[in-house]
C-alpha positions as a Python dict, from the first residue, in 0.01 Angstrom:
ca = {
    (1, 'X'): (0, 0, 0),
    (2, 'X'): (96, 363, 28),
    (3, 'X'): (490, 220, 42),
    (4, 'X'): (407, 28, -265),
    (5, 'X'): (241, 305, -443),
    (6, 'X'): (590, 552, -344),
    (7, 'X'): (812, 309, -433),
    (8, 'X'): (629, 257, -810),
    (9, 'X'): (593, 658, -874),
    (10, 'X'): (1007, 673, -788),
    (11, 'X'): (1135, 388, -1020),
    (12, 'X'): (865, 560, -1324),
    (13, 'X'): (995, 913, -1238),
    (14, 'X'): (1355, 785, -1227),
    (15, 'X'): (1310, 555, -1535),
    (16, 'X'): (1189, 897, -1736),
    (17, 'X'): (1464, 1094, -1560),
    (18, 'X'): (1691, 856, -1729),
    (19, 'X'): (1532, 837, -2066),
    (20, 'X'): (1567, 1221, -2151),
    (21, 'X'): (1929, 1245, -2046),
    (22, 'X'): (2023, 949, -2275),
    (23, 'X'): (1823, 1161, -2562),
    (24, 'X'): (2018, 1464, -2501),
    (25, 'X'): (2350, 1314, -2472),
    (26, 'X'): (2340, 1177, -2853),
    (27, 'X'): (2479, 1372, -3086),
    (28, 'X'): (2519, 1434, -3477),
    (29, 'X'): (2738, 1160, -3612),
    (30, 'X'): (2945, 1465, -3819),
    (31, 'X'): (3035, 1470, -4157),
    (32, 'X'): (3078, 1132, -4402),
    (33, 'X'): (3455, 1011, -4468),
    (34, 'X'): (3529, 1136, -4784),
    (35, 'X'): (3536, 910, -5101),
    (36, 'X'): (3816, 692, -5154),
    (37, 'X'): (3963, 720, -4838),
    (38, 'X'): (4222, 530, -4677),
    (39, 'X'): (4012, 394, -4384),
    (40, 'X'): (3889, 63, -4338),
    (41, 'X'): (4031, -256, -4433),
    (42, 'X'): (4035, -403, -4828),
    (43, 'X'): (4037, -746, -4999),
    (44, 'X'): (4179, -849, -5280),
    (45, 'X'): (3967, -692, -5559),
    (46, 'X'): (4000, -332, -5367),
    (47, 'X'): (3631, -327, -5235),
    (48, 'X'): (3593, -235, -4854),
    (49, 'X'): (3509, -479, -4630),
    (50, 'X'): (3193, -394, -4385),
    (51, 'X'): (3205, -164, -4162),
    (52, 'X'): (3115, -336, -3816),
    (53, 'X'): (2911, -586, -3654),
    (54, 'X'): (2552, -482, -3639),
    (55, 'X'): (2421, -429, -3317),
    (56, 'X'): (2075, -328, -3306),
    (57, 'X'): (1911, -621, -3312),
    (58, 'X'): (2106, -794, -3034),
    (59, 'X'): (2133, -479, -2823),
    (60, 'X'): (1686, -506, -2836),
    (61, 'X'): (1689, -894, -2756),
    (62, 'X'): (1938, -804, -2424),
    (63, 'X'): (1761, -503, -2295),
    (64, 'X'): (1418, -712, -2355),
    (65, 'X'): (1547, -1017, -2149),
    (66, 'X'): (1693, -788, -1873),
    (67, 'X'): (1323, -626, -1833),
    (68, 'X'): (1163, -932, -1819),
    (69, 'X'): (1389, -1112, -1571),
    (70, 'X'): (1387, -750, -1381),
    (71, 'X'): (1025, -802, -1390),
    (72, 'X'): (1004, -1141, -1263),
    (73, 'X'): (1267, -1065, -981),
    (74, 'X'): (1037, -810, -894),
    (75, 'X'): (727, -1024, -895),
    (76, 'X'): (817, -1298, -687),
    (77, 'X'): (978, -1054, -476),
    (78, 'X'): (655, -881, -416),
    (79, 'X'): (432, -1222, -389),
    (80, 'X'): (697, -1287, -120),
    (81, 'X'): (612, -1002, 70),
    (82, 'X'): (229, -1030, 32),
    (83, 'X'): (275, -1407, 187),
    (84, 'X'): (519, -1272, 504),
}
């Protein structure tokens, strides 16, 4: 139990660890490209084309199914032990 108990405080503390260096590594975008510019592609009636594939949704559905299978792995592996 006490192994168990160790093992939980050291993935939490880790998992927070982690959080607040990702949170201080972003940074300010910088400034907006200025009107008119030359970047980015153009059709045929001179409008800009988008700017990218969104990703936020997507990135939320991945990180989502990677806890949860995390979370099973870590289940069974646990009920596994508890049998032994």
């Amino acid at each position: 139990m006490k192994k168990a108990l160790i093992k939980t405080i050291f993935f939490l503390s880790l998992t927070f660890m982690m959080s607040l260096s990702l949170n201080v590594q972003s940074q300010d975008p910088g400034p907006p490209p200025p009107p008119g510019g030359s970047s980015g592609s153009t059709n045929n009636d001179g409008n800009r084309n988008g700017g990218g594939a969104p990703i936020g949704g997507g990135l939320l559905i991945l990180l989502g199914m990677g806890g949860a299978y995390g979370g099973y792995k870590h289940y069974r592996n646990k009920k596994k032990s508890l049998l032994d």
